[in-house]
C-alpha positions as a Markdown table, in Angstrom:
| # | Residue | x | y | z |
|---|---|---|---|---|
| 1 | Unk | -20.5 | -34.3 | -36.4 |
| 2 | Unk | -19.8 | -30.8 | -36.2 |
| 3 | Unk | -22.2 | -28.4 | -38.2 |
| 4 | Unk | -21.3 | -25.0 | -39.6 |
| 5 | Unk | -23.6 | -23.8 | -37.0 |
| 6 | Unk | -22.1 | -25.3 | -34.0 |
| 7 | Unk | -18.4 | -24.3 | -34.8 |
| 8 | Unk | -19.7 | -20.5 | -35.5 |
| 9 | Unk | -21.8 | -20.6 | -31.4 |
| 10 | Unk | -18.6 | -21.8 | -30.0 |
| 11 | Unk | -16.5 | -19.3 | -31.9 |
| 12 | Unk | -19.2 | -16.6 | -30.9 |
| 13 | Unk | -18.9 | -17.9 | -27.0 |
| 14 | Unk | -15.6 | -18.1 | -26.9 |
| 15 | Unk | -15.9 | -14.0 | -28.4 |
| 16 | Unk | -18.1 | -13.3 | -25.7 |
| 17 | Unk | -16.0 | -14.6 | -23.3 |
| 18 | Unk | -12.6 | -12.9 | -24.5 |
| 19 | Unk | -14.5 | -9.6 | -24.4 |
| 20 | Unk | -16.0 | -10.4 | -20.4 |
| 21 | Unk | -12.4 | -11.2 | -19.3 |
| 22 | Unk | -11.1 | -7.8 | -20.6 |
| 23 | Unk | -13.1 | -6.0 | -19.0 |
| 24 | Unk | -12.6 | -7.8 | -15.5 |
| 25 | Unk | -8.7 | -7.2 | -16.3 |
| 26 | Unk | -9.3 | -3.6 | -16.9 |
| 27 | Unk | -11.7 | -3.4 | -13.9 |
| 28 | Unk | -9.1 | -5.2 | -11.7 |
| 29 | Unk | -11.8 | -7.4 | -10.7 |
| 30 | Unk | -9.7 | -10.5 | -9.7 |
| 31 | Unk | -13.1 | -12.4 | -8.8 |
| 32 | Unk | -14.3 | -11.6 | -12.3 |
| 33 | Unk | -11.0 | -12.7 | -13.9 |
| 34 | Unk | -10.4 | -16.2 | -12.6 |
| 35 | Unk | -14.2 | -17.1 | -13.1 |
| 36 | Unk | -12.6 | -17.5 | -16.7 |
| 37 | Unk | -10.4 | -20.7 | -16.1 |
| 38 | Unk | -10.5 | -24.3 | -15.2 |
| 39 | Unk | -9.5 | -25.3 | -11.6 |
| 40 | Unk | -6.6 | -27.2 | -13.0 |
| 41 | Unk | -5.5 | -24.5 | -15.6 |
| 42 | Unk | -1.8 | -24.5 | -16.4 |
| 43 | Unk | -0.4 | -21.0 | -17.2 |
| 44 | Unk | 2.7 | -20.1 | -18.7 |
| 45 | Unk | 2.5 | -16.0 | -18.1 |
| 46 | Unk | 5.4 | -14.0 | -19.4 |
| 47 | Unk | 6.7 | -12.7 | -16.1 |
| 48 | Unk | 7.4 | -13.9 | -12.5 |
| 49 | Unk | 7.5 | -17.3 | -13.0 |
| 50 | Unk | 8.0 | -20.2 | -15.4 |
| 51 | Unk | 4.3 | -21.7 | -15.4 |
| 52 | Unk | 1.4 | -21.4 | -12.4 |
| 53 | Unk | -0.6 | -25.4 | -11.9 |
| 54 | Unk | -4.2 | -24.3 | -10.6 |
| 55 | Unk | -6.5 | -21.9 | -10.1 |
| 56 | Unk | -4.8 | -20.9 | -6.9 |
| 57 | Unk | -1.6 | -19.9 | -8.0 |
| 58 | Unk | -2.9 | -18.4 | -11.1 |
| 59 | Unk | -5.0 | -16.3 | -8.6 |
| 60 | Unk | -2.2 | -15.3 | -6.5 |
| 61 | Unk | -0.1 | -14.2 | -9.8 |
| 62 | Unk | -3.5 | -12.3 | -11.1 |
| 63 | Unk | -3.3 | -10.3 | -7.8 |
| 64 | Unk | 0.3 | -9.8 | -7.7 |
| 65 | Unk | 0.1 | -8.4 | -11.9 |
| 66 | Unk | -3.1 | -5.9 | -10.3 |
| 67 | Unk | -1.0 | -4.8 | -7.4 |
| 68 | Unk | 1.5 | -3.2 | -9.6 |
| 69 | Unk | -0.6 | -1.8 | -12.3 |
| 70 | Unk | -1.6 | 1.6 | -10.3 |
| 71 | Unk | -4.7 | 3.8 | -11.9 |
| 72 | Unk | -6.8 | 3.0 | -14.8 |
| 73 | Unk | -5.9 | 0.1 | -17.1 |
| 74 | Unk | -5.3 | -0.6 | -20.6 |
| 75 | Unk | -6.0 | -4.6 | -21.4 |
| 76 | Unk | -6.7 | -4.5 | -25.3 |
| 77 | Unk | -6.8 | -7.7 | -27.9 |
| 78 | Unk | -6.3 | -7.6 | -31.4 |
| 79 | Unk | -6.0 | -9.6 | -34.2 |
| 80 | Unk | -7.4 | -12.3 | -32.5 |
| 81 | Unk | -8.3 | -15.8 | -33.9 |
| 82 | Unk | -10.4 | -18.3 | -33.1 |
| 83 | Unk | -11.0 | -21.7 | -33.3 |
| 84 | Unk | -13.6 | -24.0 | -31.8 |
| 85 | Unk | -16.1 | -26.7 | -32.3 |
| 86 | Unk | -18.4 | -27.9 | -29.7 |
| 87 | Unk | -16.1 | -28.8 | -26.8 |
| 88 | Unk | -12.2 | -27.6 | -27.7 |
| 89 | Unk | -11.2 | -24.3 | -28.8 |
| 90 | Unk | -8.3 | -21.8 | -29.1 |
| 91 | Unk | -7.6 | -18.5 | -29.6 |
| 92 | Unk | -4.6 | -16.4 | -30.1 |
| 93 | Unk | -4.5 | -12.3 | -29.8 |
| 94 | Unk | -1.8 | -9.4 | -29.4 |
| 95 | Unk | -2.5 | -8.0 | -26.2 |
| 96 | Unk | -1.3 | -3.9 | -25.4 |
| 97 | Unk | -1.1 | -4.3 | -21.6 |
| 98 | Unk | -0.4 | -1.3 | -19.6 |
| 99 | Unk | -1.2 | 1.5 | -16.8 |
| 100 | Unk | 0.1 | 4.3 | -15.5 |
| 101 | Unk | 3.4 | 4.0 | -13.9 |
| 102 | Unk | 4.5 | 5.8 | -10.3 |
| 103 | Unk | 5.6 | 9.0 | -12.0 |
| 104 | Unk | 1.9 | 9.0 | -13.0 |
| 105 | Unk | 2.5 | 8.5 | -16.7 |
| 106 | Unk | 0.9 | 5.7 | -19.4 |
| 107 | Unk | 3.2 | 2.6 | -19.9 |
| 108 | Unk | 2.1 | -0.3 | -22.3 |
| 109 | Unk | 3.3 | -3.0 | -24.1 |
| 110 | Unk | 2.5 | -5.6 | -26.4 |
| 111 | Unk | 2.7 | -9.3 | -25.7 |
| 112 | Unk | 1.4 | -12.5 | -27.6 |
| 113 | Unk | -1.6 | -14.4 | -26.2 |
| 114 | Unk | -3.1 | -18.0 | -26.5 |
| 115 | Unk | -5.7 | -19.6 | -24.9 |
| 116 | Unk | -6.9 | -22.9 | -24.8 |
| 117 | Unk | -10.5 | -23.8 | -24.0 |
| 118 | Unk | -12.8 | -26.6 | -22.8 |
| 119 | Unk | -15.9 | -27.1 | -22.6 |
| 120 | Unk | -16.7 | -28.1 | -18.7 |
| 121 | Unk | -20.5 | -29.0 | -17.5 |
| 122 | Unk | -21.7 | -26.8 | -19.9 |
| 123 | Unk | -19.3 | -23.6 | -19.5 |
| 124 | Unk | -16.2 | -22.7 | -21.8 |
| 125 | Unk | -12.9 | -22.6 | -19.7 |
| 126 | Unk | -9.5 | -21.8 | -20.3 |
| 127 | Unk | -7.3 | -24.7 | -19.4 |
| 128 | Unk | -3.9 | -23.1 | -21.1 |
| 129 | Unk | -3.4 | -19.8 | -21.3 |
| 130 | Unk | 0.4 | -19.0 | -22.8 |
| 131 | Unk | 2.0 | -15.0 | -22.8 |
| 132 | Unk | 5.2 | -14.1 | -24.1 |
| 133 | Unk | 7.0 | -11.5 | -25.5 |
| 134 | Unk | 9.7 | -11.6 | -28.2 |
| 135 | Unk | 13.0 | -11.3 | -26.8 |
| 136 | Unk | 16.6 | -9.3 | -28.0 |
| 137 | Unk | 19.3 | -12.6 | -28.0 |
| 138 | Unk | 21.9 | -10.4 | -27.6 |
| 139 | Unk | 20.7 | -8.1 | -24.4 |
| 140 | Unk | 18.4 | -10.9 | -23.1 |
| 141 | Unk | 15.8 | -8.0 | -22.6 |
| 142 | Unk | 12.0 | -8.2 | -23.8 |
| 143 | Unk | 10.8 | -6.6 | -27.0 |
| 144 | Unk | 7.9 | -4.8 | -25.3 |
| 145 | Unk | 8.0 | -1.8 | -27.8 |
| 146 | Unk | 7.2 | -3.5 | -31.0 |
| 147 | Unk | 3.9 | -3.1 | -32.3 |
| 148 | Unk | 1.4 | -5.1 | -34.9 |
C-alpha cells in the first residue's frame, strides 16, 4: 500500500533527478546525461528520427543534439508535474532549449516533455522519454516560438 510518505520520496527523487539531468544537458556531459535512462529506453525525440530503441542509439542522438548546440547552453523546465509511487512515475515539463547559433547569437525554443520512470535495483530510470513540438498544419513547420 502506498503511504502519503512514499508517493512524496518518489516525487522528491524523481525532482532530484530532473534537476541532475539539466545540468548534465547544460554541461554537455553526455556521460552524465545517459546515466539517467534504462538500457532499453524507447525515445520518441522531436527531431532526426521517429523514435531511438536503447541506450545506444539514444546515446548517439544525445551526441549528435550536443554537436550542434555551439557555446553555452540553455536546458530549462517549467511547469513541470509529477507523479510517482514507489516503483512507476511520470513527469511532464515545457522545456526552453537553446544555444548560441554560428552567427554567435542566442536561439531557443520551447518544446513539450514527458518522461516515464521505473524503479530498477533500487535507481529511478527513465524508460520513455517523449519531445515534441506543436506544429502549423498548413506550413508543416514547428511552432518553436510559442511560449507558456
Amino acid at each position: 500500500m502506498q503511504t502519503a510518505t512514499t508517493q512524496v520520496s518518489a516525487e522528491a527523487a524523481i525532482l532530484e533527478l530532473l534537476e541532475s539531468w539539466q545540468a548534465a544537458v547544460r554541461a554537455k556531459d553526455i556521460d552524465a546525461i545517459t546515466t539517467h535512462y534504462a538500457p532499453n529506453i524507447v525515445a520518441f525525440d522531436a527531431i532526426a528520427a521517429l523514435q531511438f530503441k536503447g541506450i545506444e542509439a539514444y546515446r548517439q542522438h544525445w551526441e549528435t543534439c550536443m554537436a550542434m548546440c555551439q557555446g553555452p547552453m540553455t536546458f530549462e523546465l517549467h511547469e513541470v508535474t509529477i507523479e510517482a509511487d514507489g516503483h512507476t512515475a511520470f513527469c511532464h515539463a515545457l522545456i526552453n532549449c537553446g544555444g548560441t547559433n554560428d552567427k554567435g547569437e542566442h536561439e531557443s525554443g520551447w518544446t513539450r516533455m514527458t518522461a516515464g520512470y521505473r524503479r530498477i535495483d533500487g535507481r529511478w530510470l527513465v524508460v520513455h522519454e517523449h519531445f515534441s513540438a506543436p506544429f502549423d498544419m498548413a506550413s508543416g513547420k514547428a511552432m518553436l516560438n510559442l511560449e507558456p
